[in-house]
GUMI-827870 format. One line per 4 residues: number of its first residue (from 0); for each residue x, y, z of N, C-alpha, C, O, CB. Coordinates in nm, 2 decimals. Atoms other than C-alpha are relative to their C-alpha. Glycine has a CB too. Example, Ala and Ser with C-alpha at 12.3 -4.5 7.8 and 13.67 -1.06 7.14 Angstrom:
GUMI-827870
0	0.09,-0.12,0.00,1.23,-0.45,0.78,0.09,0.12,0.00,0.19,0.12,0.07,-0.10,0.00,0.12; -0.09,-0.11,0.00,1.37,-0.11,0.71,-0.08,0.11,0.08,-0.03,0.22,0.09,0.04,0.05,-0.14
END
This chain:
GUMI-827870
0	0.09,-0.12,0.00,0.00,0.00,0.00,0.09,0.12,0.00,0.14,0.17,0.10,-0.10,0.00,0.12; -0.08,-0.10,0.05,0.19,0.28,-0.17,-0.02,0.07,-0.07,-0.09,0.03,-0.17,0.08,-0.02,-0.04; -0.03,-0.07,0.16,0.24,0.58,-0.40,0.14,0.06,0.05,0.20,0.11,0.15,-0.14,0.15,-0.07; -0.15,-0.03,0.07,0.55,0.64,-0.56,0.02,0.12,-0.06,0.01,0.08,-0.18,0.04,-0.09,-0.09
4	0.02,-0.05,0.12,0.58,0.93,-0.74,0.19,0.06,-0.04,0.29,0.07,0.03,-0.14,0.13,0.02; -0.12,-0.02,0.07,0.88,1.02,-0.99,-0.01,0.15,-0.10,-0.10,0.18,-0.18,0.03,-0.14,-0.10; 0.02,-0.14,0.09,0.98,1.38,-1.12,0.09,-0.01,-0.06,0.20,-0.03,-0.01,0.00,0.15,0.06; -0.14,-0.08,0.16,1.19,1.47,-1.44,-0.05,0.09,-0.08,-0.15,0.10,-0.15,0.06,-0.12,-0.13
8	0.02,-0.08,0.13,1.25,1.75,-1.64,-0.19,0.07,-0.01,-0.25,0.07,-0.11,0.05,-0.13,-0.16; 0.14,-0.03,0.02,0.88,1.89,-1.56,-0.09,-0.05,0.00,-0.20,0.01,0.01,-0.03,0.03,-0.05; 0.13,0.06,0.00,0.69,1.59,-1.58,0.02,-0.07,0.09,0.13,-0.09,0.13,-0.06,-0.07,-0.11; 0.02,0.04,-0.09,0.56,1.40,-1.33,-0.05,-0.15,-0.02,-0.14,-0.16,-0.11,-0.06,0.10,0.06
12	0.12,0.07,0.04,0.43,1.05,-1.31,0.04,-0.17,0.12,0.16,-0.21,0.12,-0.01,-0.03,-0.22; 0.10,0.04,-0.13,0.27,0.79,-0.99,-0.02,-0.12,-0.02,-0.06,-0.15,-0.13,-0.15,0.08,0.02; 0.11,0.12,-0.01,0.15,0.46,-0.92,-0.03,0.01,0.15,0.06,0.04,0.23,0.05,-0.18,-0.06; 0.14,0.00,-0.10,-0.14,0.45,-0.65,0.00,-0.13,-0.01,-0.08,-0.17,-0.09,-0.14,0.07,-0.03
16	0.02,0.17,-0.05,-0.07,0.05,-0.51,-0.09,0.02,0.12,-0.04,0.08,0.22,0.16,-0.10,0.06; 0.05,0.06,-0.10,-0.37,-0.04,-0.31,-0.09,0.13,0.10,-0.17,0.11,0.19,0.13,-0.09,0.06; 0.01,-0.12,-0.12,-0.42,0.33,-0.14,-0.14,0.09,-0.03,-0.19,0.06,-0.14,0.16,0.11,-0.01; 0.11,-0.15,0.01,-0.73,0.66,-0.12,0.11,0.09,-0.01,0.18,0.10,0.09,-0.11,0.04,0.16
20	-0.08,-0.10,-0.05,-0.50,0.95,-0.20,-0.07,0.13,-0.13,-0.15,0.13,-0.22,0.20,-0.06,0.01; 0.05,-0.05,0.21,-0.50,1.26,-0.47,0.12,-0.01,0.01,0.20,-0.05,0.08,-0.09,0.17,-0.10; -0.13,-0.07,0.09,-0.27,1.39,-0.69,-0.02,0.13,-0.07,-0.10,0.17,-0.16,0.04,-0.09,-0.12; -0.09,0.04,-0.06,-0.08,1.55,-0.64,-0.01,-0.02,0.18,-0.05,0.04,0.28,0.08,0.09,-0.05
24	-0.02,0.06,-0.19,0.00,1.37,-0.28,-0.02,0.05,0.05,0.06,0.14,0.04,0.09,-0.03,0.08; 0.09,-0.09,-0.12,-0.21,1.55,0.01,0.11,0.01,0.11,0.20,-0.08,0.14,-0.17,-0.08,0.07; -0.11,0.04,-0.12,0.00,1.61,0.30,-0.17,0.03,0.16,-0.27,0.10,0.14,0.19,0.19,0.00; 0.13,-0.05,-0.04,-0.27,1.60,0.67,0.00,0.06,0.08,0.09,0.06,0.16,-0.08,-0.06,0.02
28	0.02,-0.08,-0.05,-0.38,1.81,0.82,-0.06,0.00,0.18,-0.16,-0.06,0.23,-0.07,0.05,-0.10; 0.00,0.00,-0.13,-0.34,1.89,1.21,-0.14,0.01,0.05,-0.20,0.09,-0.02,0.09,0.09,0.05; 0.14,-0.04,-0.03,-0.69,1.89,1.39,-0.09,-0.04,-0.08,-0.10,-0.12,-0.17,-0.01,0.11,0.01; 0.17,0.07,0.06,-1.05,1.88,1.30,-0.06,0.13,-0.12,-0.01,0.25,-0.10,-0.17,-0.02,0.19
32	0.06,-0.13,0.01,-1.27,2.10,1.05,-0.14,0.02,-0.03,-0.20,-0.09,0.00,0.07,0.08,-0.09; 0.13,0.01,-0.04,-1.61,2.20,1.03,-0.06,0.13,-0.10,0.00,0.24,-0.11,-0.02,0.03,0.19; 0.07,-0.16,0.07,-1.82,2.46,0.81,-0.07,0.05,0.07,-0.08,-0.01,0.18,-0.09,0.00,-0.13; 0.08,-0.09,-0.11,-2.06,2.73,0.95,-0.08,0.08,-0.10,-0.04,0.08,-0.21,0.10,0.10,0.10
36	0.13,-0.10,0.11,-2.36,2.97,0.77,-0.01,-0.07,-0.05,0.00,-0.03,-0.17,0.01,0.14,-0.10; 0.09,0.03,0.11,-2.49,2.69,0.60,0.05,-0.03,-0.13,0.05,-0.12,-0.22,-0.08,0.10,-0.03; -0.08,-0.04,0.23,-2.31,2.81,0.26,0.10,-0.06,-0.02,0.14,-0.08,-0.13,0.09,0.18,-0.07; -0.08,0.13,0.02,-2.06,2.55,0.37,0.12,0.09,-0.08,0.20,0.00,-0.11,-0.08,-0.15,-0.11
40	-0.10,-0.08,0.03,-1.78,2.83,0.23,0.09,0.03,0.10,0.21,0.05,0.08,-0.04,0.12,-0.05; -0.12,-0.05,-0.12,-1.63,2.91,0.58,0.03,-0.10,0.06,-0.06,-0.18,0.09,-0.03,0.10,0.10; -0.06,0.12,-0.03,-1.43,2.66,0.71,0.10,0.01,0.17,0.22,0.03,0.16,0.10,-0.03,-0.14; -0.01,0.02,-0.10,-1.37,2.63,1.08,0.09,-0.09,0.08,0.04,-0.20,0.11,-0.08,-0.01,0.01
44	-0.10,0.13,-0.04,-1.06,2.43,1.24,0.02,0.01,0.20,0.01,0.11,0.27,0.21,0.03,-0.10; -0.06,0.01,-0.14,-0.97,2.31,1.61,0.12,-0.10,-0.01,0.11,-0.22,-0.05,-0.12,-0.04,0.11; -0.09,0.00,0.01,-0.63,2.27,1.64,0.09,-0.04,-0.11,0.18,-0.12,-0.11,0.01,-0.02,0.07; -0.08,-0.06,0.15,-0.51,2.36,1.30,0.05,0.12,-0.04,0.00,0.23,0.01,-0.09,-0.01,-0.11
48	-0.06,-0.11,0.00,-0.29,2.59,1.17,0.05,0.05,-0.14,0.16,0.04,-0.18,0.09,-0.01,0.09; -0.01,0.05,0.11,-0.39,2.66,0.84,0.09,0.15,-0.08,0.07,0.19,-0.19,-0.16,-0.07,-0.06; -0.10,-0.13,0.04,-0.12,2.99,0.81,0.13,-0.06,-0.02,0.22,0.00,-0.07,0.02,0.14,0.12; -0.14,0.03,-0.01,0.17,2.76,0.84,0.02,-0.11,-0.12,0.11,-0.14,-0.19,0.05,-0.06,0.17
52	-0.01,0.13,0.08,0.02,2.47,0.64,-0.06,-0.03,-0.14,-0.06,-0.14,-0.20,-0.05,-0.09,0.07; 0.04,0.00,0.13,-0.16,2.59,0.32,-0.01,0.16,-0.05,-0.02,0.26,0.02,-0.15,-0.09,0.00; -0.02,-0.14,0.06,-0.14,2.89,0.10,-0.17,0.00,-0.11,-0.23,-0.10,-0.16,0.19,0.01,-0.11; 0.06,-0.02,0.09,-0.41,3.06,-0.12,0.01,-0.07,-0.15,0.12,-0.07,-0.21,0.02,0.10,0.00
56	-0.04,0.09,0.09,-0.49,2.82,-0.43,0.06,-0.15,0.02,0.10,-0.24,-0.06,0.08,0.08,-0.07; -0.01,0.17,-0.05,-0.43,2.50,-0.21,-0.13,-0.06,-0.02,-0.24,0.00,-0.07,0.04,-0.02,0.19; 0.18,0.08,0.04,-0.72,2.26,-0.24,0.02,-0.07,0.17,0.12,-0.11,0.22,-0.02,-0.17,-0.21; 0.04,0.11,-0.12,-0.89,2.06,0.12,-0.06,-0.06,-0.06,-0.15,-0.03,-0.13,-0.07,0.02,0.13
60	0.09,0.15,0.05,-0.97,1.70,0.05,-0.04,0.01,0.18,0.03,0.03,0.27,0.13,-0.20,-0.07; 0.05,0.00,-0.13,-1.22,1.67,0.37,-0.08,-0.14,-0.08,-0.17,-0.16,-0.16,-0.08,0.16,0.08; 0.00,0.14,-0.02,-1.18,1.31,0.43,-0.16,-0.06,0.02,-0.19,-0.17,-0.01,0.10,-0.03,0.12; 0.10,0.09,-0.04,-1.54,1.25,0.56,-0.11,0.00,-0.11,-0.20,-0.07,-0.10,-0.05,0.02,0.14
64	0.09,0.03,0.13,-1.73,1.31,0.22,0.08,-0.03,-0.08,0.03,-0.09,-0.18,-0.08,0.10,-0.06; -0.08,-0.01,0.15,-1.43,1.30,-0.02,-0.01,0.08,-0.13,0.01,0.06,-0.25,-0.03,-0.10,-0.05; -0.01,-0.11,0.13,-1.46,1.62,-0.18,0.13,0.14,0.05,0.16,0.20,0.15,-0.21,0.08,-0.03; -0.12,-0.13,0.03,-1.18,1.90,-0.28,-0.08,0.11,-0.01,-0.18,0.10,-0.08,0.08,0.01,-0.16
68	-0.03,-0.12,0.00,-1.22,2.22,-0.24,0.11,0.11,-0.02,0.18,0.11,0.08,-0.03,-0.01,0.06; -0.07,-0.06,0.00,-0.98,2.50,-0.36,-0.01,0.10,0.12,-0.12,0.11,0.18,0.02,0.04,-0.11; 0.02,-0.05,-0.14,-0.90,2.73,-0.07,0.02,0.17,-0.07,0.13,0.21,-0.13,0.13,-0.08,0.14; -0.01,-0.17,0.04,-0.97,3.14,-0.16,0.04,0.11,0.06,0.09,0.21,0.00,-0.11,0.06,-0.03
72	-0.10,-0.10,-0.12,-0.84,3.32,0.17,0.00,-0.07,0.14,-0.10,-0.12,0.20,-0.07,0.18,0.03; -0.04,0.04,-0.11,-0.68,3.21,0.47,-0.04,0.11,0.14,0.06,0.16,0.16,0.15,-0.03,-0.03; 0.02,-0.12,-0.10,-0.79,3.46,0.75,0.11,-0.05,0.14,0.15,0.05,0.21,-0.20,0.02,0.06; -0.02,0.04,-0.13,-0.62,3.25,1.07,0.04,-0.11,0.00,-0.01,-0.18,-0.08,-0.09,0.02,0.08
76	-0.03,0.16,-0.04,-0.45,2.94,1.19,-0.16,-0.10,0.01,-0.16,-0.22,0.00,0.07,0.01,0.18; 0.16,0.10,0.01,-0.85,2.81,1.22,-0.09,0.06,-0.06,-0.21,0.02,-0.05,-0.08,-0.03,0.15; 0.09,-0.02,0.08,-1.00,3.00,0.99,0.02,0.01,-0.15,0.12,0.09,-0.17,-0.06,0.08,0.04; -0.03,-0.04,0.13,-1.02,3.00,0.59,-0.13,-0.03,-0.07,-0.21,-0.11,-0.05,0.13,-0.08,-0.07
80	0.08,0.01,0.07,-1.23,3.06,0.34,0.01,-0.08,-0.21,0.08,-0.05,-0.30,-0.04,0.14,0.04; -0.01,0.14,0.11,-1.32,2.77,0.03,-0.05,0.11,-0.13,-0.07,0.23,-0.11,-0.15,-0.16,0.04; -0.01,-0.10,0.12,-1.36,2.92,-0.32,-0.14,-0.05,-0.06,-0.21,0.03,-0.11,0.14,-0.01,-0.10; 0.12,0.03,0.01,-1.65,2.69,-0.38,-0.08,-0.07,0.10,-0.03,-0.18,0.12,0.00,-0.03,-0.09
84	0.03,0.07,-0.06,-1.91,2.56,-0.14,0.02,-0.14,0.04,0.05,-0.21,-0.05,-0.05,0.02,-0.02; 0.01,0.16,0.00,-1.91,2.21,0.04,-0.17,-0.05,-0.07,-0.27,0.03,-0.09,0.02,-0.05,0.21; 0.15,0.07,0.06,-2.22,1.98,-0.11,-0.05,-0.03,0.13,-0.17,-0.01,0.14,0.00,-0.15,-0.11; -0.01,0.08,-0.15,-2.20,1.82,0.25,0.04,0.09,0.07,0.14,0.15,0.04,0.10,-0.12,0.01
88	-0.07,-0.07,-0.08,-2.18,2.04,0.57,0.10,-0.14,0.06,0.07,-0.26,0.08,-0.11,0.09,0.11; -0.07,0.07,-0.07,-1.84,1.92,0.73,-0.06,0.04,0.17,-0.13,0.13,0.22,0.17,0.04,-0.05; 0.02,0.02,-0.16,-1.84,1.82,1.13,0.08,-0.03,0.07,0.08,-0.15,0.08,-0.08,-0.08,0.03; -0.15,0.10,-0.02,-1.52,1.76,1.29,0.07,-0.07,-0.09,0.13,-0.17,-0.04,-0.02,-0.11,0.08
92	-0.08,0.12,0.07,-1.37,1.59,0.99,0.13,0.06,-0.01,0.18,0.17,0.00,-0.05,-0.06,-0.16; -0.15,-0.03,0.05,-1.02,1.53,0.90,0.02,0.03,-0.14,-0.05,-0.02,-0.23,0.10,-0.11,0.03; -0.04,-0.02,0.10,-0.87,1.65,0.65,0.16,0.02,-0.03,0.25,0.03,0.05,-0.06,0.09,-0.02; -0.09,0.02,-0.01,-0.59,1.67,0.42,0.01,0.14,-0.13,-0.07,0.16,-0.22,0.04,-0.15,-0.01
96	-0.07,-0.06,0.13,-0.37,1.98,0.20,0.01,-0.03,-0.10,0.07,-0.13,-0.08,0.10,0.03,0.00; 0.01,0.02,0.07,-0.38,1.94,-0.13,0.11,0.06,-0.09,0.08,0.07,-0.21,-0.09,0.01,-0.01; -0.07,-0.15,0.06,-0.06,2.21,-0.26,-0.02,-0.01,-0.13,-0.03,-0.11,-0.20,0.17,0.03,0.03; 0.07,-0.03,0.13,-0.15,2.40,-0.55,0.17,-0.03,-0.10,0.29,-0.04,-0.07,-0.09,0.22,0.00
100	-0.18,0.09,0.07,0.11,2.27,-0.87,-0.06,0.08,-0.14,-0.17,0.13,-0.15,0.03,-0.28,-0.02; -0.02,-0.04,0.12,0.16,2.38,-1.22,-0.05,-0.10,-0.13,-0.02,-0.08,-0.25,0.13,0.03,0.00; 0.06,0.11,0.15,-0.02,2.06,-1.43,-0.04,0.05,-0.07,-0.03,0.16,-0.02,-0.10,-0.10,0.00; 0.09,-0.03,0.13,-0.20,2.17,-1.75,-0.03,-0.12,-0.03,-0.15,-0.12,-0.08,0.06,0.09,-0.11
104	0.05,0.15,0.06,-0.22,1.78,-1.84,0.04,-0.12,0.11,0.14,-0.13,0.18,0.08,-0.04,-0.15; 0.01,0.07,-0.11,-0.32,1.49,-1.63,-0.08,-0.14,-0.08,-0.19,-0.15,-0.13,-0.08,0.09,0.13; 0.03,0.17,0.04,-0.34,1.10,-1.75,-0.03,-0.06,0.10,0.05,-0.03,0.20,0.11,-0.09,-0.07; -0.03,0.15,-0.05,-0.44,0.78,-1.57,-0.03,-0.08,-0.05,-0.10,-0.09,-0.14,-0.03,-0.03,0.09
108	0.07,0.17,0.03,-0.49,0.43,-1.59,0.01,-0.12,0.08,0.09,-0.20,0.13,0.05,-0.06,-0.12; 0.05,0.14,-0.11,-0.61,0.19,-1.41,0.03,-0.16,-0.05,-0.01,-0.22,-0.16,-0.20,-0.01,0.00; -0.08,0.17,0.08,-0.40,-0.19,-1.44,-0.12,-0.05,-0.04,-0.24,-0.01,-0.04,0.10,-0.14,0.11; 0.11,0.13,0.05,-0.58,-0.48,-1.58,0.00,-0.08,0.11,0.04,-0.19,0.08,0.04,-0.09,-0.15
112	0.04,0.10,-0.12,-0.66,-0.65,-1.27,-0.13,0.03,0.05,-0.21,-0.06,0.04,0.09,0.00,0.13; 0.12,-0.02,0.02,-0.94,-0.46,-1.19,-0.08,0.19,0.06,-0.02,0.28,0.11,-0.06,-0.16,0.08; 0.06,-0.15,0.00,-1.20,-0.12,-1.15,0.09,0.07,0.08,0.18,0.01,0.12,-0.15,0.02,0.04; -0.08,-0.13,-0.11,-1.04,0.20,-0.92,-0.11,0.09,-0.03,-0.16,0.08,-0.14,0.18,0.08,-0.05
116	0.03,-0.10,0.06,-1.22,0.50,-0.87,0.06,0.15,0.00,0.14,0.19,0.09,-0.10,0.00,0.04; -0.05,-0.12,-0.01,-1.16,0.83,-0.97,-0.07,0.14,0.03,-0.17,0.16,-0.04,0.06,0.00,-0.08; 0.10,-0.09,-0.07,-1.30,1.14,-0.80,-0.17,-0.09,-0.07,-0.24,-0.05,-0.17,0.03,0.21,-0.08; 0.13,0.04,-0.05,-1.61,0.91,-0.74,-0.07,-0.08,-0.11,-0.18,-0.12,-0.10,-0.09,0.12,0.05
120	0.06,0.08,0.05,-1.63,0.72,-1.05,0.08,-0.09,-0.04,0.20,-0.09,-0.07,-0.07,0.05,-0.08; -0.10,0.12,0.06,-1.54,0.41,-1.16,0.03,-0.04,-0.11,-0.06,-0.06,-0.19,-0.01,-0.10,0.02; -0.07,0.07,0.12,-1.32,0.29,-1.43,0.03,-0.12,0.01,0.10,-0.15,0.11,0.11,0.06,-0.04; -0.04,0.12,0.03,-1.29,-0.04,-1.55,0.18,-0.04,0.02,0.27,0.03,-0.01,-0.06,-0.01,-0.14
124	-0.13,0.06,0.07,-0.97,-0.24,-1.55,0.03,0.02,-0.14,-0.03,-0.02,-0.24,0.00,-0.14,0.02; -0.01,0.02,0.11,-0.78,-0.15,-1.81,-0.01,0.14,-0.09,0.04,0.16,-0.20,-0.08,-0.10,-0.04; 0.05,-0.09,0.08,-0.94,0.21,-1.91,0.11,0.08,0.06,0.19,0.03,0.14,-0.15,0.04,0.01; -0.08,-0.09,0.03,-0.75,0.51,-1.91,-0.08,0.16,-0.04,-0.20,0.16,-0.07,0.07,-0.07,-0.12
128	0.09,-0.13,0.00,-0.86,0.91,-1.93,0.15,0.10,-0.01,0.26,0.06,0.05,-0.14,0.02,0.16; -0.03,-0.10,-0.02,-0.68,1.23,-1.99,-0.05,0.12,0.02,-0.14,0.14,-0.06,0.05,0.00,-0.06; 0.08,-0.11,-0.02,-0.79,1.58,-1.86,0.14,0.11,-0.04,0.26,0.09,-0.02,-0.08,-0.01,0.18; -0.05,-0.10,-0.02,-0.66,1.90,-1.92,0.05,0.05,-0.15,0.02,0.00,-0.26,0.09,-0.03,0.10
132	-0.04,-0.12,0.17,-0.49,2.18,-2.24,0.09,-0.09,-0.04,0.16,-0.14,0.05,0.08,0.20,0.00; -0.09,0.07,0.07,-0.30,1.98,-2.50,0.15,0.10,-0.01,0.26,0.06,-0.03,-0.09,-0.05,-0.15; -0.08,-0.06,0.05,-0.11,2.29,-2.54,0.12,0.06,0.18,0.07,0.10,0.29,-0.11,0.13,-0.11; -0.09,0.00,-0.13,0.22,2.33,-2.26,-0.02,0.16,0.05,-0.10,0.22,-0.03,0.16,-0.04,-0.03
136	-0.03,-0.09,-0.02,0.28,2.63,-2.09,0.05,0.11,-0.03,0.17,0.11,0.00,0.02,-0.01,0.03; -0.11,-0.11,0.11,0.39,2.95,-2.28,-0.03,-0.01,-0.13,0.01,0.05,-0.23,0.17,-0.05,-0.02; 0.08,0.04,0.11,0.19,2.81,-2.53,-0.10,0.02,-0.06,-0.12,-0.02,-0.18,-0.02,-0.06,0.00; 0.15,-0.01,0.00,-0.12,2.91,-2.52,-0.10,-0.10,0.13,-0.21,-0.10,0.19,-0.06,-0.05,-0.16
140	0.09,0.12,-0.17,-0.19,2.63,-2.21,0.00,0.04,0.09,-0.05,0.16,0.11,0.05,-0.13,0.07; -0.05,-0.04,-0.16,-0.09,2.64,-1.88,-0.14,0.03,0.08,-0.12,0.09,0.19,0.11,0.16,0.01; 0.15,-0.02,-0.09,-0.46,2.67,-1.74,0.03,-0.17,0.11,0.07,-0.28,0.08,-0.20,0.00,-0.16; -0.07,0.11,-0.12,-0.40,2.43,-1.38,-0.14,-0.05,0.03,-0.24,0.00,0.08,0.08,0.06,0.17
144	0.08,0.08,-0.10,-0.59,2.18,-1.32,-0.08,-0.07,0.10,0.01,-0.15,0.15,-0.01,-0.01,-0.01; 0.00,0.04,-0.14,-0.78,2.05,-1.01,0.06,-0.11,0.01,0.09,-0.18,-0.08,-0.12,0.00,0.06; -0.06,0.13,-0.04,-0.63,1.77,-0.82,-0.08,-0.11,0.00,-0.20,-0.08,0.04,0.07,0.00,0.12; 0.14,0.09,-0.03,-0.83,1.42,-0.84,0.04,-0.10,0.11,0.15,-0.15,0.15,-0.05,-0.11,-0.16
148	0.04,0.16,-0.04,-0.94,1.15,-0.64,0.05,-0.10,0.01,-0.06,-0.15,-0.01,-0.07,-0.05,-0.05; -0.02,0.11,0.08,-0.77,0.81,-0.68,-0.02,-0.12,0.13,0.06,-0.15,0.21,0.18,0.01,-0.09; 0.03,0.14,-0.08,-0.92,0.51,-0.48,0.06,-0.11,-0.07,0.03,-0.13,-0.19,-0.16,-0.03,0.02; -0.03,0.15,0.03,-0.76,0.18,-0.54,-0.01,-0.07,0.11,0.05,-0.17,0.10,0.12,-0.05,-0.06
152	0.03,0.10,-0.06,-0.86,0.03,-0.23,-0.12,-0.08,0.00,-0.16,-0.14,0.10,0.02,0.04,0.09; 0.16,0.05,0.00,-1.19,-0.11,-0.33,0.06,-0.14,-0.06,-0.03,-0.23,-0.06,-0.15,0.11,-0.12; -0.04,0.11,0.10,-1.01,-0.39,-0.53,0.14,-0.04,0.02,0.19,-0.13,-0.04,-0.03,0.04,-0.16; -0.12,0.01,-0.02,-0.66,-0.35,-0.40,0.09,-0.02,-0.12,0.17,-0.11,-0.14,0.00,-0.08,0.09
156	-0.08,-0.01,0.17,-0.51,-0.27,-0.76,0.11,0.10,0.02,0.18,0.12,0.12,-0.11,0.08,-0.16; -0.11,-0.07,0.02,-0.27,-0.02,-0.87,-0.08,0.12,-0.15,-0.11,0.09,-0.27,0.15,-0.12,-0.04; -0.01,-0.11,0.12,-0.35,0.35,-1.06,0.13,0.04,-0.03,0.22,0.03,0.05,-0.07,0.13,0.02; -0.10,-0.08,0.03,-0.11,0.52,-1.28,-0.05,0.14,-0.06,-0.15,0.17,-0.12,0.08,-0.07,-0.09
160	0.07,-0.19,0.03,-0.10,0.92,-1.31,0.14,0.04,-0.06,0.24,-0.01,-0.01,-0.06,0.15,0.18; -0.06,-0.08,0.06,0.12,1.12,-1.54,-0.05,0.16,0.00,-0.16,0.21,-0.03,0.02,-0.07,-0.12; 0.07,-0.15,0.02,0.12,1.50,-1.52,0.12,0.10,-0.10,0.24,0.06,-0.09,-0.03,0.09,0.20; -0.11,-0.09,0.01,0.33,1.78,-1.70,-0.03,0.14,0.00,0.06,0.22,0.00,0.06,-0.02,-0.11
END
């Protein structure tokens, strides 16, 4: 139960043995957090310290629904505000940093042993998907894309992610 990941020369690229994680790799986050007004935008921590541990344009994976959020202003060690609502009010959950990265393109694929999901859907053994601008950086690309999802513990397989 691993991910690996390998950088060269700008590109990037992962295998996800067996694990829940995204990509790029979450680091987690100290304490609990919790939304407030409803609008699920303000984001509430006890003993977190989210000035030392995430910057504007980070994303929270909050572990107890499994959804990302980019993060739009930090106000406090326990307070920040999300750029787009939760679907789900959080309650105490854990969570994990997401740091914001430079991809414009983002592959995976799932071995032939069997399904994985990715942000919440599943792919067959065997399938494969690319997201993001064909065109690099300086190019007319460079638009960043969000971080995904990658379950392979439902089947205990192995994803692979390439980014550049």
């Amino acid at each position: 139960m691993a991910v690996e990941i390998n950088k060269l020369n700008g590109m990037v690229d992962g295998a996800y043995d067996n694990v829940k994680e995204t990509f790029p790799v979450s680091v987690t986050g100290a304490g609990t957090v919790s939304s407030v007004n409803g609008r699920n935008v303000r984001i509430v921590g006890v003993g977190t310290a989210f000035l030392s541990a995430a910057q504007i344009g980070d994303f929270v994976w909050f572990k107890g629904n499994d959804e990302l959020r980019e993060i739009e202003s930090i106000c406090d060690d326990e307070t920040l505000t999300l750029k787009f609502p939760l679907d789900v009010t959080a309650t105490g959950d854990t969570y994990a940093i997401v740091p914001k990265h430079g991809y414009s393109n983002v592959s995976w694929g799932v071995d032939s042993v069997a399904a994985a999901d990715i942000n919440g859907i599943s792919y067959e053994a065997g399938m494969s998907r690319s997201i993001g601008n064909s065109k690099p950086n300086g190019q007319g690309g460079g638009k960043r894309i969000a971080p995904i999802l990658i379950d392979s513990t439902v089947n205990g397989n192995i994803v692979f992610v390439t980014a550049e």
